[in-house]
N, C-alpha and C positions, 0 to 999 in steps of 0.2 A: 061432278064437274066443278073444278075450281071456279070461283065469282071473286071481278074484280068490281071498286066501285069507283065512279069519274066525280069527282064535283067540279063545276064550272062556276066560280063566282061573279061578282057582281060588275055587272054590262057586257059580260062575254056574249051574251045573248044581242049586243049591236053587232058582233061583227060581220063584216060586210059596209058598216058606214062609217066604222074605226078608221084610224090613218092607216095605209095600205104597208107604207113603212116600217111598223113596228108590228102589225099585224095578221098582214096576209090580206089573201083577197077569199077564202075559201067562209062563208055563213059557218055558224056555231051546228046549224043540221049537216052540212057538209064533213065538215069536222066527227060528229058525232057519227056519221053514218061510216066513216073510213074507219074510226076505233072499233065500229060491230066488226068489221069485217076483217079488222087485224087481228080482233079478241078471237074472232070465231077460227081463224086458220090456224093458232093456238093449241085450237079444243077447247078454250075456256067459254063464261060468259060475261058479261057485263052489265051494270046497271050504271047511266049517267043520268045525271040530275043540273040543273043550273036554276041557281037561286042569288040573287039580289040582295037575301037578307041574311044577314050575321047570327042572327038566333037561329033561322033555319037548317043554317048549316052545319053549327051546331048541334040539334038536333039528330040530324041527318048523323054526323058521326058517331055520337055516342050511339045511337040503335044501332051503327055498323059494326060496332068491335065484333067481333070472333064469329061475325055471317056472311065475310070476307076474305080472300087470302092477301088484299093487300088494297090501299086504298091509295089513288091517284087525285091530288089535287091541284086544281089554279086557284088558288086567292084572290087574285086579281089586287083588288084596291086593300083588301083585307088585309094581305102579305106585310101590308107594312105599318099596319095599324092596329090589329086585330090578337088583343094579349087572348081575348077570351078564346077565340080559334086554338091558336098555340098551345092554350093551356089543355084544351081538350084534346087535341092530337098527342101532348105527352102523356095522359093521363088513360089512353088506350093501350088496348095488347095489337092491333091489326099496324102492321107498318105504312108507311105511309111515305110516298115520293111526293116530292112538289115542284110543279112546273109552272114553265112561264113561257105562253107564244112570242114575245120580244127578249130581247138579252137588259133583262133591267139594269145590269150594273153600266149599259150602256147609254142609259138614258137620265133623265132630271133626276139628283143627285137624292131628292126622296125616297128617290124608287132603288136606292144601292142598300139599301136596310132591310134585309125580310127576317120578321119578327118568325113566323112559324119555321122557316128552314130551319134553323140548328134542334129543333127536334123530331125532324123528319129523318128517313133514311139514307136520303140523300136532293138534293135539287137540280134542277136540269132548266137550263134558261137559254132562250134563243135562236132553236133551233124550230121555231113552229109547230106543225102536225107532227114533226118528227118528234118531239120533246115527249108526246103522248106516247108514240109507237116503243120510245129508248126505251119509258115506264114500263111499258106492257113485257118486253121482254125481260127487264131487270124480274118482274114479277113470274114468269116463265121459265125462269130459271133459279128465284128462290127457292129456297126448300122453308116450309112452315109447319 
């Protein structure tokens, strides 16, 4: 059975008390509980994680190369500061999509910079739960 993996980075685990505007209204369990169920009509599996911290997640990838058919991430605050991320997503064979529940290039002009997209497979921004579901299918119809 193909395995995808989710990383949620750091404060996605507020949502629900984030601003409803850029974020939705649906908790990060919500969220997480609608990818099982998108992965699973698939056929695939999933593993999601959401972590705070920059080493972690880190970590987190490098043990994921090649025990993955494709890895799905939010940066969150990372995206735009975070070389050490970036470096490790290029430095992988597992591809890798990166999303974003707001449309960052629509918001504070810090957030128009994401350091790890240009070596992701591609980024998806704006589109909420949906940005997760585009992923899972982009990955459903890779070939690896």
């Amino acid at each position: 059975m193909q395995r995808l993996l989710v990383i949620h980075g750091p404060n996605l685990n507020l949502l629900g008390k984030r601003p409803e505007n850029y974020y939705g209204t649906l908790s990060l369990s919500e969220i997480d509980e609608k990818i099982r169920e998108y992965v699973k009509s698939k056929g695939m599996d999933v593993t999601i994680i959401q972590s705070n911290s920059e080493s972690e997640i880190i970590e987190i990838i490098q043990k994921a190369d090649n025990d993955f058919k494709g890895i799905i991430i939010n940066p969150a605050g990372f995206t735009h500061t975070s070389v050490a991320i970036r470096d490790c997503i290029e430095a992988i064979d597992a591809p890798v999509v990166e999303v974003h529940l707001s449309n960052i290039y629509a918001r504070e002009d810090f957030r128009h910079k994401s350091i790890t997209a240009p070596v992701c497979k591609g980024q998806i921004s704006g589109f909420g739960l949906n940005g997760y579901l585009l992923a899972i299918d982009y990955f459903d119809k890779e070939e690896r």
